[in-house]
C-alpha positions as CSV (number, residue, x, y, z in Angstrom):
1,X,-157.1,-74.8,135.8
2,X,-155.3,-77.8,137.5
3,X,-155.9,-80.7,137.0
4,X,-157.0,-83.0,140.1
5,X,-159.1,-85.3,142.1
6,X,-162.2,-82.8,143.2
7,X,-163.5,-85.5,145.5
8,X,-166.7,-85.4,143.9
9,X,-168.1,-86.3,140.3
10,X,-170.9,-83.9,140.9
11,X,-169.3,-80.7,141.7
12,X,-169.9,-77.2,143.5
13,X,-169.0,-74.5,141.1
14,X,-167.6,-74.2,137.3
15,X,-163.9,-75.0,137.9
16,X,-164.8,-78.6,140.4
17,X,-167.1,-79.6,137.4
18,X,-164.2,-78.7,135.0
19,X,-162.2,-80.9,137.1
20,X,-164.7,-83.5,137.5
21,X,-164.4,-84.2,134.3
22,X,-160.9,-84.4,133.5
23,X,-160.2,-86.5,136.0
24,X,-163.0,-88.8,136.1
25,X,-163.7,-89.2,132.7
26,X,-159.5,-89.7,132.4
27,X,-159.3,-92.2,134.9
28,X,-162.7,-93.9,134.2
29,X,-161.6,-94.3,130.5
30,X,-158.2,-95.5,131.2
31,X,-159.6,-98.1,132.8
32,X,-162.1,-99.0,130.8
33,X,-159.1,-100.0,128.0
34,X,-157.1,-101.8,130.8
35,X,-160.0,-103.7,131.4
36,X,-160.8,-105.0,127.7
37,X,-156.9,-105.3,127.4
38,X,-157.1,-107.7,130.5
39,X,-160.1,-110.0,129.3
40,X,-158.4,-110.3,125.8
41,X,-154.3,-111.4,127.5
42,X,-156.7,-113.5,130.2
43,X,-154.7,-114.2,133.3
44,X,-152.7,-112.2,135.9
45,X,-151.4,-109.0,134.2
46,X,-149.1,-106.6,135.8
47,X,-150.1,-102.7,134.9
48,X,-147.8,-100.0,135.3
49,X,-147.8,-96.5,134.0
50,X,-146.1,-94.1,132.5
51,X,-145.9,-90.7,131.4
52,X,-146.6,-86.8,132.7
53,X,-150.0,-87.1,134.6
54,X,-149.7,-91.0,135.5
55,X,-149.3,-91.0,139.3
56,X,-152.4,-88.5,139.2
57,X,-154.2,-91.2,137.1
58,X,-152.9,-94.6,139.4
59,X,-154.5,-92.7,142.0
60,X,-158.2,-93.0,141.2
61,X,-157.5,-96.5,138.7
62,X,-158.9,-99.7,139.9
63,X,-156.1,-101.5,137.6
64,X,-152.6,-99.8,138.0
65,X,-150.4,-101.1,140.4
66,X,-147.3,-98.9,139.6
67,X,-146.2,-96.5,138.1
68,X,-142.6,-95.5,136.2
69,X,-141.6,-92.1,135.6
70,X,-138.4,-93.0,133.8
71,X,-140.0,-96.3,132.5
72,X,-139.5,-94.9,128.5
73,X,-136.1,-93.4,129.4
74,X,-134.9,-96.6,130.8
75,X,-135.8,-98.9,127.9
76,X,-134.4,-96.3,125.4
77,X,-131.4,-96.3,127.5
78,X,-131.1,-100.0,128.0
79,X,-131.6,-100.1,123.5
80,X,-128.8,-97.5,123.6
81,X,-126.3,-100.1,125.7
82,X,-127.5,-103.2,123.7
83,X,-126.9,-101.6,120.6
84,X,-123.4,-100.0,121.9
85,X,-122.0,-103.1,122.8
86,X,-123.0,-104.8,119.3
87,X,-121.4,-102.1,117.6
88,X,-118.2,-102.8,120.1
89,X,-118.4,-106.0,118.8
90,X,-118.4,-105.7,114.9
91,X,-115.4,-103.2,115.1
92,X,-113.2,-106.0,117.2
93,X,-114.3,-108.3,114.5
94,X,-113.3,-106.0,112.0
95,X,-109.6,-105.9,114.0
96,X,-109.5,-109.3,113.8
97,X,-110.0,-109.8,110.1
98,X,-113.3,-112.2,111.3
């Protein structure tokens, strides 16, 4: 069964009740955490998501405002430079008798 937006909470048949669920119950309890994570940081806070079924999830959310595909691959990949060039670094040193 896919996963999706039926259109309706209260559906027609087995499958858009099946679906219903899923989705509404996903997005609804998504939400519900960004919400309590909001009231405790206070303020303006910027939510993006990440991960397989996230664009289906922004869709129906109330508090994402983006939404990263590569957002993990990115930050491993910007670890992976920092910790490249440090390692750069400690060899030269090592060359220079430092």
């Amino acid at each position: 069964m896919e996963i999706k937006d039926p259109g309706n909470v209260i559906g027609t048949n087995t499958v858009s009740n099946m679906q219903a669920g899923l989705y509404y119950g996903a997005v609804d309890m998504v939400d519900g955490m960004l919400q309590r994570m909001k009231a405790e940081l206070g303020g303006r806070v910027c939510v993006v998501a990440t991960g397989g079924q996230a664009n289906l999830v922004a869709k129906g959310s109330k508090h994402i405002e983006h939404t990263d595909d590569f957002l993990t691959l990115t930050g491993l990949r910007l670890i992976w430079g920092k910790e490249s060039a440090t390692r750069t670094l400690k060899k030269a040193d090592k060359k220079a008798g430092h």
